[in-house]
C-alpha positions in Angstrom: -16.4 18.5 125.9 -15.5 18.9 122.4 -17.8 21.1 119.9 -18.8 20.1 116.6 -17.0 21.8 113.8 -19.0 23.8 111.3 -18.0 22.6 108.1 -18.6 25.4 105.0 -19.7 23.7 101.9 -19.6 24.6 98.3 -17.0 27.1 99.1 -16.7 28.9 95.4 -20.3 28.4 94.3 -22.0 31.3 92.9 -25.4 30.8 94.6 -27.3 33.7 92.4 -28.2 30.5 90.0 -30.1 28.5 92.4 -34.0 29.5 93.7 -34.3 30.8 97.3 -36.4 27.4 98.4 -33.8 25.4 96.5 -30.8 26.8 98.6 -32.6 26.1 101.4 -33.3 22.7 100.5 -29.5 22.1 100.0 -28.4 23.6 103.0 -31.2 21.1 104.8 -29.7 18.0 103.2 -26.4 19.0 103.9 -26.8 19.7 107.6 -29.2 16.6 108.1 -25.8 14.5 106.4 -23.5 16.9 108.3 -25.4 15.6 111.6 -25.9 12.0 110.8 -21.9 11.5 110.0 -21.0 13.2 113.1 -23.2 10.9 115.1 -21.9 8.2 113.4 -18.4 9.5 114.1 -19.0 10.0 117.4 -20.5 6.2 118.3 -17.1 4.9 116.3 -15.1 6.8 118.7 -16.6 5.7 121.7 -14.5 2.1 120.9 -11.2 4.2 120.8 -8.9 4.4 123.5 -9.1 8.3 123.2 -12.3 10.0 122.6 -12.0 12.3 119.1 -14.9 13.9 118.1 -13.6 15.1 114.5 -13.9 13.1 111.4 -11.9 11.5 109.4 -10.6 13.6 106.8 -10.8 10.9 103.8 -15.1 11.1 105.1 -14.8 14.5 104.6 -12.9 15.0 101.4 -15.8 12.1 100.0 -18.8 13.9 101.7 -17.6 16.9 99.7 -17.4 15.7 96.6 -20.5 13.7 97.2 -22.1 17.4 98.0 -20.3 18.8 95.2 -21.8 16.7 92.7 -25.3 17.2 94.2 -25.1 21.2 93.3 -23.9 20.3 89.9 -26.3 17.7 89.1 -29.3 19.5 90.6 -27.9 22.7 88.7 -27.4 21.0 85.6 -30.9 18.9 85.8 -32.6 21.0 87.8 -33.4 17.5 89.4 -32.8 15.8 92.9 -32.3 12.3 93.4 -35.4 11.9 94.9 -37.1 12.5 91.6 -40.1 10.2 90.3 -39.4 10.5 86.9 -37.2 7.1 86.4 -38.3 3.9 87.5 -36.5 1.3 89.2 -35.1 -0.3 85.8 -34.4 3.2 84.7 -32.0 3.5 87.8 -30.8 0.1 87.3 -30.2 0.9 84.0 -28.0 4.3 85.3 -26.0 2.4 87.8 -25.1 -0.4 85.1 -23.6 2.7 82.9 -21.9 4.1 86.1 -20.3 0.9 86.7 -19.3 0.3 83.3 -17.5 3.3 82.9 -15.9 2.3 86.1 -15.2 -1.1 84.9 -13.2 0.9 81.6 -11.3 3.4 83.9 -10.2 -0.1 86.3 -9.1 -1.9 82.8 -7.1 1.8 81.8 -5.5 1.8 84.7 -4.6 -1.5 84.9 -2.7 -0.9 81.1 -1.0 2.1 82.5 0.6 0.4 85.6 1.7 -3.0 83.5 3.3 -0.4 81.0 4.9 1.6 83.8 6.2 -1.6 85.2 7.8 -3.3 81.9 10.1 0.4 81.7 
């Protein structure tokens, strides 16, 4: 039987900035998502011919960056996402922005390839 692979987060960070409880907060959320995409993993791979227990390493390069931006945000805000502060039109308001900006990077890139393809 295969063993779960310890995955080190945040490699890089200098944890001195963050509050002991904090840290430990962190660390929580990030083995409770550690655990829940392993399981998750693991009932995927039960359909496969050949049992792998590893993830995918696209999941892991998002789940990084997903914990990534967690640190920086909470460092930055001082804030989690589980905060009471904003209301549900306040974070319907946030994801509207988000998306716009998306919306403006898609119609950038879009200019970019048409000029690539017309040299």
């Amino acid at each position: 039987m295969k063993t779960k692979k310890k995955t080190q987060y945040a490699v890089g960070i200098d944890w001195s900035y963050f509050s002991k409880p904090l840290i430990k907060s962190i660390m929580d959320d990030l083995t409770n998502l550690e655990e829940h995409i392993y399981q998750r993993s693991k009932m995927i791979s039960q359909d496969d011919e050949e049992e792998d227990d590893t993830l995918d390493p696209i999941i892991e390069r998002v789940c990084q960056r997903l914990i990534d931006r967690s640190i920086a945000g909470q460092r930055k805000y001082g804030k989690k996402m589980t905060r009471q502060d904003i209301d549900f039109l306040g974070w319907l308001n946030h994801l509207q922005e988000e998306l716009l900006d998306a919306a403006v990077y898609v119609e950038r890139l879009k200019d970019e390839h048409a000029a690539s393809m017309n040299t």
